[in-house]
DOKEDREN-642585 format. One line per 5 residues: number of its first residue (from 1); for each residue x, y, z of C-alpha. Coordinates in steps of 0.001 Angstrom, whole numbers, plus 500000, padded with zeros to 6 digits. Layout:
# residues N
NUM) X Y Z; ...
//
This chain:
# residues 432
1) 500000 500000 500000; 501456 503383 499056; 502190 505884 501764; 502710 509916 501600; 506015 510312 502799
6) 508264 513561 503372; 511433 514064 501513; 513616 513670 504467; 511912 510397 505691; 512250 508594 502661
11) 515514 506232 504194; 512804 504409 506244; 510815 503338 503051; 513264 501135 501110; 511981 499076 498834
16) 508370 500498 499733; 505688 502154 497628; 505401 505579 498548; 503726 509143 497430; 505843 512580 497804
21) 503767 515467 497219; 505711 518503 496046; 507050 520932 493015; 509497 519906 490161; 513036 521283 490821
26) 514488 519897 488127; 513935 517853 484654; 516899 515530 482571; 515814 514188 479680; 518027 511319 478478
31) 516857 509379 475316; 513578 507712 476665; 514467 508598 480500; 512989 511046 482292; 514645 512449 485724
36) 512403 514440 487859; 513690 516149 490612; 510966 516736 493019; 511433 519041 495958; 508817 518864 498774
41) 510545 521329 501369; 512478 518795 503231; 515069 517659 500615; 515530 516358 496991; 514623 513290 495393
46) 514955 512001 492059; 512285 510052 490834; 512941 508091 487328; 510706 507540 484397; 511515 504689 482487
51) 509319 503253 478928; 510103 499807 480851; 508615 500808 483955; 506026 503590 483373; 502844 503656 481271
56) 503329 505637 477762; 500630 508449 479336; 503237 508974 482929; 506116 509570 480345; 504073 511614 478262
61) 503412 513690 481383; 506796 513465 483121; 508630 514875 479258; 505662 517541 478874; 505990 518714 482237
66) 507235 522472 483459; 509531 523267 486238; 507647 524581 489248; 504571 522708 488332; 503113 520970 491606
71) 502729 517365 491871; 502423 513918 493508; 504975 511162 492259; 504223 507989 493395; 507488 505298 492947
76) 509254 502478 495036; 512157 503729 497038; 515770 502504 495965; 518829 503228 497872; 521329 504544 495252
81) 524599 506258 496265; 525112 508181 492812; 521680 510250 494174; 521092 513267 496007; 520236 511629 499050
86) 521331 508206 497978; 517855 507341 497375; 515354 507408 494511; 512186 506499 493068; 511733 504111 490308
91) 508423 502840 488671; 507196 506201 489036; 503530 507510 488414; 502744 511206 488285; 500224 512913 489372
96) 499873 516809 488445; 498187 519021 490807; 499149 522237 488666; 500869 522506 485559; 502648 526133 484805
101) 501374 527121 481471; 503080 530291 481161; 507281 530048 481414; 508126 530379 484876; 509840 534139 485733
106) 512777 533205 487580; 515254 530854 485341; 517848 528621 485779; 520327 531654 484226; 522088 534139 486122
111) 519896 537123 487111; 520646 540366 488908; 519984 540917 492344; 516928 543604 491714; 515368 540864 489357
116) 515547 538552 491808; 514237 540992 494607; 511379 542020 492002; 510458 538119 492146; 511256 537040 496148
121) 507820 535327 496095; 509413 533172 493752; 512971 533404 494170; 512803 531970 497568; 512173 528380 496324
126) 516052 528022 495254; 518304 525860 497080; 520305 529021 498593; 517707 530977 500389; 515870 527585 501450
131) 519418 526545 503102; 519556 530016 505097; 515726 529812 505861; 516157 526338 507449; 519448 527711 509285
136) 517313 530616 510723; 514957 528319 511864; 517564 526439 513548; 519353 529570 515102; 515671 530616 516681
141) 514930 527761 518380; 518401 527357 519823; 518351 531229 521307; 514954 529976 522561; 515807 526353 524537
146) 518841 528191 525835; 516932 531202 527243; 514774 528883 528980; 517282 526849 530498; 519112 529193 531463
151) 515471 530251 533468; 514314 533242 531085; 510510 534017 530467; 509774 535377 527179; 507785 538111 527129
156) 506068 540007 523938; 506339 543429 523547; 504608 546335 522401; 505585 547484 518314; 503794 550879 518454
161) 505439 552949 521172; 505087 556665 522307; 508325 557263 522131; 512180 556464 521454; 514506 553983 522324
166) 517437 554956 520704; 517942 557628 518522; 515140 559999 517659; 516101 560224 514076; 515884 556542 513538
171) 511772 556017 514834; 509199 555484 511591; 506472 557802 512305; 502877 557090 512359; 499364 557982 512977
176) 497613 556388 515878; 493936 557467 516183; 495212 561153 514959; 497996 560957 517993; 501914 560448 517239
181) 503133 557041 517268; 506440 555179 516369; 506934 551852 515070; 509292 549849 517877; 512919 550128 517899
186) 513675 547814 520724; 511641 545864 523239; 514235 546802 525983; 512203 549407 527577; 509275 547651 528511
191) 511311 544276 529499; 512975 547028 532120; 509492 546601 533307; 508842 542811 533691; 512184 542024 535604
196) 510590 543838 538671; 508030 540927 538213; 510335 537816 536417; 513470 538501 537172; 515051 536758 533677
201) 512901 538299 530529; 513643 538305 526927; 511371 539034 523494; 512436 537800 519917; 510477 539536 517645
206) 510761 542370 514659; 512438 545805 515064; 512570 549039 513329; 515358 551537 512397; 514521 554411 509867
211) 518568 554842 509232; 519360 555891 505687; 521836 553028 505259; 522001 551252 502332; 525697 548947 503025
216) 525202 544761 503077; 524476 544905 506761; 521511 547327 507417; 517733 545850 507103; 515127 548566 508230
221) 512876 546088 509804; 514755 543230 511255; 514618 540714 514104; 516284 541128 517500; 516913 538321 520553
226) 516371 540846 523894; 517102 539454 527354; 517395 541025 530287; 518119 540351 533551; 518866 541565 536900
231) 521544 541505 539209; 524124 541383 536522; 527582 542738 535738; 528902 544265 532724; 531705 541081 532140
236) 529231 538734 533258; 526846 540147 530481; 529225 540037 527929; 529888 535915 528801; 525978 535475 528923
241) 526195 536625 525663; 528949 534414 524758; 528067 531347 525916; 524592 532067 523858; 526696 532369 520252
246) 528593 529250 521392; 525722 527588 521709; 524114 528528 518345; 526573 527772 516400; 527194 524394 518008
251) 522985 523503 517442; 523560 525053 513527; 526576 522915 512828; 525187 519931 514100; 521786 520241 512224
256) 522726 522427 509290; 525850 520888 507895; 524468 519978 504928; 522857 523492 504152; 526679 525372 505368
261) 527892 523100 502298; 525123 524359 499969; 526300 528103 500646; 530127 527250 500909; 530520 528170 504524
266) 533829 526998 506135; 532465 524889 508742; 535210 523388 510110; 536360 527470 510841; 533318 527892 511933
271) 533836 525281 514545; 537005 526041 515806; 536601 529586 517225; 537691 529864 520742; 535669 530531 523971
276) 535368 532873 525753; 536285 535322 523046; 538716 538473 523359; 537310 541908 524715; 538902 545340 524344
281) 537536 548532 526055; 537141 551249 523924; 540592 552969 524366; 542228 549764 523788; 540620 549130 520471
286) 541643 553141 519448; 545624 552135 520998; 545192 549392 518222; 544643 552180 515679; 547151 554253 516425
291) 549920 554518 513245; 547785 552668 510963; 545560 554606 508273; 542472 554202 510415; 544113 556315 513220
296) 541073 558093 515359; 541053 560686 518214; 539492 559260 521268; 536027 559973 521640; 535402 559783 517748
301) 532879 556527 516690; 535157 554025 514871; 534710 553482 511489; 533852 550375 509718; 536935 550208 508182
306) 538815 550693 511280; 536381 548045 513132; 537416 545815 509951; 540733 546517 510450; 540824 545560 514047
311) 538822 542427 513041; 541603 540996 511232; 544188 541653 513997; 541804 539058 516608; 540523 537097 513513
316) 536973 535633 515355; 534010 537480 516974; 535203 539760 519913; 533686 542611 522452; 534426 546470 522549
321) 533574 547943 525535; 533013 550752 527843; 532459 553524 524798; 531926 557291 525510; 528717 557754 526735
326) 528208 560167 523850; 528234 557243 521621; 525498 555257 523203; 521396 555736 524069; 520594 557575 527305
331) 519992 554565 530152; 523531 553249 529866; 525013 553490 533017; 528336 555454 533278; 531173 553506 534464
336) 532007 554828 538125; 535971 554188 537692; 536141 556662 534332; 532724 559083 534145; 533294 559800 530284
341) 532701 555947 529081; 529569 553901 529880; 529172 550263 531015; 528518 548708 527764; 529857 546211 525145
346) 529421 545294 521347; 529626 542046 520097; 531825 542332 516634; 531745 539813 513850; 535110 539259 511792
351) 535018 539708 508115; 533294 542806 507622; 529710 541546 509295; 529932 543659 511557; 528072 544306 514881
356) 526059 541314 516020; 524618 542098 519621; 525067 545228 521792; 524040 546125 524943; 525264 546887 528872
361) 524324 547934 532241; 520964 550101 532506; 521073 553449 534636; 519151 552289 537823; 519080 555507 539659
366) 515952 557926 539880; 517907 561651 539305; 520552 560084 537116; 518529 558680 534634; 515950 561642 534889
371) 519266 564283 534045; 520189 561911 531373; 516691 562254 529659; 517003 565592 530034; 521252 565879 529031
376) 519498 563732 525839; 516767 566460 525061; 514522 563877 525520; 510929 564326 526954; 510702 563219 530819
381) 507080 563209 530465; 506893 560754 527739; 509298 558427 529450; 507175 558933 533559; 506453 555201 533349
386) 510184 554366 532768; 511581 556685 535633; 508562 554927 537911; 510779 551889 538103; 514019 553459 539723
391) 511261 554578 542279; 509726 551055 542992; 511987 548727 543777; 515046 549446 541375; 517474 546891 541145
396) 521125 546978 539147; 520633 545330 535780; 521554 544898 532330; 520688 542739 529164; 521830 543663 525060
401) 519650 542717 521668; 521518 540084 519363; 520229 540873 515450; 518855 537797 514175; 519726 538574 510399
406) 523421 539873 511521; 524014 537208 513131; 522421 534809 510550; 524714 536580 507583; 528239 535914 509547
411) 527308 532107 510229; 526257 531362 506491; 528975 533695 505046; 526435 535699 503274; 527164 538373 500893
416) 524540 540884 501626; 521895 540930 504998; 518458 540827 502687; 519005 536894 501955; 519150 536687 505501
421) 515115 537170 505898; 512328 535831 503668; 511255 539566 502369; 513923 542222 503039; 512787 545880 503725
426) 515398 548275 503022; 515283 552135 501940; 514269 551393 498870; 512759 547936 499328; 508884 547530 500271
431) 507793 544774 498246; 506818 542123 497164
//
């Protein structure tokens, strides 16, 4: 009796009769063969139509047919080590649920990376963005079983705020019920808020940065993993956040390894960074400058280039910390041993992927915080609620936001962020 069977299953059928439901990859004609490669979301298989095994009307269908076309192919599994897969299906029937009349948009040719943009609804079927998709997937769920073994609860967040995060120049602006509204830049705020009541909180959700950037590494709606917690340090933040990239790229190597092959990522690099990583303060990183052509004045925000150039001197992800205060949002807390930097840290990628998390200790005191909105021509009024907890129970604490698509780009060795999500938004990027 046949059976529906997935792709990735199809080692426990051998020598069985089984249906695969899916869309034709690919199609090899070879004299009076037919090779159908059928693609179901779960892996490849290629199912064989033979005039000695298949009915004159299945080969007339299986020739005729178009790529893209959705079908069922019905055949008896054969293990077969020259295969994708090492299996196949022979004595194959075909079933066609639809048949692509027109010629499909997105060919087997080269095409540029507009045309493919133009036709994401379609482009995302290929082998290269399915292999990053399922590697996403994989990244996720690993950020999530670690937060909650390491005791975290995750909490959703609000996307429409009243008012900044970060930088006021970076909100999207909109109309809520003819009041002001911005689209969410971080989730941080209002986590601030459930660690009175949880203690360990995170969110995973999208983001939104109106910055005019249009380099390989800036989305304008992206995804962020938030946690924050209390009671913690700045160095034993930064290992938190370690010992969270050790852990997803141990889970993506040991279920992706096949899709890190597809996109040509060095895996066996990948596996041999180092724990716990190297971290420079701020001044350190511009002492590392000095004499070379990205030479800065302290103070000044390094450059790519010069983060670049640093990158290559440590060669794996590493942590800058304690950076002016001038250079970061308003809560970070100042660093009581030197009042000019503040208690935070950026995770760096190597290779030009720049920053994947950032984040530090939160100011925890009423007046300080209150003089920072203010040193930040920020409105106190707007941010009442947020003052209200150093009033009620304030506690020392700290957490940082890891970008899912940054972080997703380094691991896969991608050459631009936008493959990193299913539809990119960037400045000039809205649809499909």
């Amino acid at each position: 009796m046949k059976k529906r069977v997935f792709i990735e299953n199809i080692s426990s059928y051998l020598g069985k009769k089984v249906s695969i439901s899916g869309w034709i990859h690919k199609k090899t004609k070879i004299g009076k063969v037919v090779f159908i490669v059928l693609r179901d979301g779960t892996g490849y298989v290629q199912c064989v139509f033979k005039t000695s095994d298949s009915s004159p009307d299945e080969i007339k269908i299986a020739r005729g047919i178009s790529r893209e076309s959705s079908v069922t192919i019905t055949g008896i599994v054969k293990f077969d080590k020259r295969a994708k897969g090492s299996h196949e299906l022979l004595d194959c029937s075909i079933s066609v649920i639809q048949e692509i009349e027109d010629n499909y948009p997105v060919s087997r040719k080269k095409h540029g990376a507009e045309f493919l943009l133009n036709y994401r609804h379609l482009s995302i079927r290929s082998k290269k963005l399915l292999s990053i998709m399922k590697i996403r997937d994989t990244l996720i769920w690993s950020a999530r079983n670690f937060l909650k073994k390491e005791k975290f609860i995750c909490t959703d967040t609000p996307l429409i705020t009243p008012a900044a995060c970060e930088s006021t120049t970076g909100l999207f602006k909109i109309d809520y019920y003819n009041n002001n509204a911005f689209l969410s830049q971080s989730g941080q705020l209002y986590l601030e808020a459930a660690i009175a009541s949880y203690g360990r909180v995170y969110c995973l959700g999208p983001v939104f940065r109106a910055e005019k950037k249009k380099s390989r590494r800036h989305l304008t709606e992206f995804w962020m993993i938030e946690p924050e917690m209390t009671h913690i340090t700045l160095n034993e933040n930064m290992e938190f956040q370690e010992r969270l990239l050790e852990k997803l790229i141990k889970d993506i190597i040991q279920e992706n390894s096949s899709e890190l092959a597809t996109l040509g990522r060095d895996i066996e690099a990948l596996g041999k960074i180092i724990f716990p990583l190297t971290k420079i303060t701020y001044s350190e990183a511009i002492d590392m400058l000095k004499n070379t052509e990205n030479e800065i004045d302290w103070g000044k925000k390094i450059s790519f280039r010069a983060e670049n150039y640093i990158s290559s001197q440590i060669g794996k992800p590493f942590f800058i910390y304690l950076h002016p205060m001038w250079q970061k949002a308003f809560y970070m807390k100042p660093d009581s041993d030197y009042s000019k930097c503040v208690l935070s840290c950026d995770l760096i990628a190597p290779d030009g992927y720049g920053e994947l998390s950032g984040g530090g200790q939160r100011i925890d005191d009423y007046t300080m915080l209150r003089q920072s909105l203010l040193d930040n021509e920020l409105p106190a009024a707007a941010f009442q609620w947020y003052l209200d907890l150093r009033k009620f129970g304030s506690v020392p604490h700290g957490g940082f936001g890891m970008g899912v698509e940054r972080t997703l780009s380094w691991v896969c060795g991608l050459d631009h962020i936008r493959d990193a999500v299913l539809f990119p938004r960037m400045i000039k990027r809205i649809s499909p």
